[in-house]
C-alpha positions as CSV (number, residue, x, y, z in Angstrom):
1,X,0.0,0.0,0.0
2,X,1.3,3.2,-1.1
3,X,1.3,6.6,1.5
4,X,1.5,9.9,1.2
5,X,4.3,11.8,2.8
6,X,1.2,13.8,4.9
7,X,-1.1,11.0,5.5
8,X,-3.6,10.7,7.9
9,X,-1.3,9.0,10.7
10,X,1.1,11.7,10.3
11,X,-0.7,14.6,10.6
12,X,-2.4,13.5,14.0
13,X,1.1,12.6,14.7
14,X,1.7,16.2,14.5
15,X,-1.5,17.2,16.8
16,X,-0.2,14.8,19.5
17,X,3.7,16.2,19.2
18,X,2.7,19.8,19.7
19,X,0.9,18.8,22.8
20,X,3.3,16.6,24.1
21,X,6.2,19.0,23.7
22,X,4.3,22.1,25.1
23,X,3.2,20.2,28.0
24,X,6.7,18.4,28.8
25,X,8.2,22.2,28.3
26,X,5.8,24.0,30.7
27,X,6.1,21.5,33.3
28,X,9.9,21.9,33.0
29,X,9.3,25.8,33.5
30,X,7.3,25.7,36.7
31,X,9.6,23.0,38.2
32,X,12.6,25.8,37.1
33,X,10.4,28.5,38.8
34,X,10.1,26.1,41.6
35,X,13.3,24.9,41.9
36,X,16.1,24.9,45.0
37,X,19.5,27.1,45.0
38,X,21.8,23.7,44.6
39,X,19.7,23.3,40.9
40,X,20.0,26.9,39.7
41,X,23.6,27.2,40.7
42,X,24.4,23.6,38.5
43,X,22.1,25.2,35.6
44,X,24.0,28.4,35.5
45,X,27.3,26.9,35.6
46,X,26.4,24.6,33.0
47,X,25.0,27.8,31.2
48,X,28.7,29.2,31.6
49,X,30.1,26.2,29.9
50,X,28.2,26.6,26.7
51,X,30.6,26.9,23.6
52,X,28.3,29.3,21.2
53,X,29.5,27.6,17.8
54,X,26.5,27.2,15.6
55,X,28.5,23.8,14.1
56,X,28.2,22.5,18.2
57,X,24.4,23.8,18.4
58,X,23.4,22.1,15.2
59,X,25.2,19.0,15.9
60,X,23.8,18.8,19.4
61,X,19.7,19.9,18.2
62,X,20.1,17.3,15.1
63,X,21.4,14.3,17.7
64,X,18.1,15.5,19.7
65,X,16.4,15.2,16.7
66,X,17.8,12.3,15.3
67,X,17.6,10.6,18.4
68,X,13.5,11.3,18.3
69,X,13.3,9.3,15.1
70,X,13.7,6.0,16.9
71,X,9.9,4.6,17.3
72,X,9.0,4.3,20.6
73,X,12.1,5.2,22.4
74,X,12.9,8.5,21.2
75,X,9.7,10.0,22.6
76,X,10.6,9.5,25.7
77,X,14.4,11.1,25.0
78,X,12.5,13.8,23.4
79,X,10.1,14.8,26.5
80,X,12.7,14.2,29.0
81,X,15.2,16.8,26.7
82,X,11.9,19.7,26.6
83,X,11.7,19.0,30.2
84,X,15.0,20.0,31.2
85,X,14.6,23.2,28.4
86,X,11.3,24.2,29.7
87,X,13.5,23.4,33.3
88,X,16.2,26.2,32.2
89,X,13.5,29.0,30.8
90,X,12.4,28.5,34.2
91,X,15.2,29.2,36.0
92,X,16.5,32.1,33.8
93,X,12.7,33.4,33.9
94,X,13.1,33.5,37.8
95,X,16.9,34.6,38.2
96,X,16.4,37.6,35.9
97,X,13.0,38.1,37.2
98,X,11.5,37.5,34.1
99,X,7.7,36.3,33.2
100,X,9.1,32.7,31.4
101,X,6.2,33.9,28.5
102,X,8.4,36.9,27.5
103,X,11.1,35.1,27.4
104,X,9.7,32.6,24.9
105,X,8.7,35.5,22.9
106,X,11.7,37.1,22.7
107,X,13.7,34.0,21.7
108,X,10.1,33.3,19.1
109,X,11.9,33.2,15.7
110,X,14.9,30.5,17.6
111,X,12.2,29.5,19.3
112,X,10.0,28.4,16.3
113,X,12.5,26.8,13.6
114,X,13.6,24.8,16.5
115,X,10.6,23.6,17.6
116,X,9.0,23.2,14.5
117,X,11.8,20.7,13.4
118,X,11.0,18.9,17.0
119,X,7.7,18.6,16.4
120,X,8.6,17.1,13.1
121,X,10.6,14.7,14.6
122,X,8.4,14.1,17.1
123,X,5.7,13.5,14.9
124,X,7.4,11.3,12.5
125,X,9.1,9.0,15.2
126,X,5.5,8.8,16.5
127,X,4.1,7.7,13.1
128,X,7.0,5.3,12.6
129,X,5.8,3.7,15.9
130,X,2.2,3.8,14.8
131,X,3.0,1.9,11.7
132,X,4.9,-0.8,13.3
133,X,2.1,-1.4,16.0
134,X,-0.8,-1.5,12.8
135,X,2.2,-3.8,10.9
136,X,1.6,-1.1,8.0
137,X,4.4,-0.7,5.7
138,X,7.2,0.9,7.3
139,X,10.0,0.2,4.8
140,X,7.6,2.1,2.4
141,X,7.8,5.0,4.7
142,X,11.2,5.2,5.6
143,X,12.3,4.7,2.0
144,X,10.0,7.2,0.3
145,X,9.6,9.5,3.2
146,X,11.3,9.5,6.1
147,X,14.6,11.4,4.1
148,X,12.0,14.2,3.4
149,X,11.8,14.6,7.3
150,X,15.3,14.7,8.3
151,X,15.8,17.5,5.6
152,X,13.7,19.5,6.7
153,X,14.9,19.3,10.3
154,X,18.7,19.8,9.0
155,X,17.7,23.2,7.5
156,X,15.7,24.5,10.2
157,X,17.9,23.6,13.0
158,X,20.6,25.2,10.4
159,X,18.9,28.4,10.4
160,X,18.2,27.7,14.3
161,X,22.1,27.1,15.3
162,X,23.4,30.3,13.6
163,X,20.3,32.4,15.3
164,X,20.9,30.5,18.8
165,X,25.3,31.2,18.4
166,X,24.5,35.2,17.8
167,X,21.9,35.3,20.3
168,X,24.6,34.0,22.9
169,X,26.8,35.2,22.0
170,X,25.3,38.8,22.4
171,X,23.5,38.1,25.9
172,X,25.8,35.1,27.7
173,X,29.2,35.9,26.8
């Protein structure tokens, strides 16, 4: 059976990505918000470590990403890695005394190619799983398809890493 690259499976696939990764990522911001001195201390010292290279962001969101394409097991790397994001935009939000919302609005444009190439990979990993749990034809997918995917993540995340290296370098170092 032959399917399209945006099939039914897929787009739901999308719906449940977008909710999964906005949910992991705001409970990571209120458990930053919430969190003790001993864990904002380790976050900003880990914050002080970061090399701003777009070459060592890309390479770093594209593992994340490829990583997400594993059925089954890469959600779960996926949630737990917005988690500990949504964990740091807490933290920052509360140490500069910043509403975490403003925040994500002024880092929107990073903010979107980055998470629109999660939620692609999200959603793709996701339909992957689906079509091995229906015992549809996942070769068919991966062969036809699944390249499409991992393109479109490599450019955004592209775009995303050279963004993400100006904008620390301009406010971090």
């Amino acid at each position: 059976m032959e399917y399209k690259y945006r099939n039914k499976s897929f787009i739901n696939s999308i719906a449940l990505s977008v909710t999964l990764i906005t949910l992991a990522l705001f409970i990571g911001i209120q458990s930053g918000l919430d969190s003790d001195v001993k864990v904002r201390e380790e976050f900003l010292k880990r914050i002080g470590e970061i090399k701003p290279k777009a070459e060592l962001i890309f390479a770093n969101n594209f593992g994340v990403s490829l990583a997400t394409l594993i059925p089954f097991a890469g959600a779960a790397f996926h949630l737990f890695v917005q988690y500990n994001t949504g964990l740091g935009i807490g933290i920052l939000s509360d140490v500069q005394n910043v509403n975490p919302l403003l925040l994500i609005i002024f880092i929107l444009p990073l903010f979107l190619l980055e998470y629109t190439s999660y939620t692609l990979a999200l959603a793709e990993g996701a339909n992957l799983s689906y079509l091995i749990i229906r015992r549809r034809d996942i070769k068919n997918r991966i062969k036809k398809h699944l390249w499409k995917t991992i393109v479109v993540i490599a450019l955004l995340l592209g775009i995303g890493a050279i963004f993400e290296a100006y904008l620390i370098n301009i406010f971090v170092t």
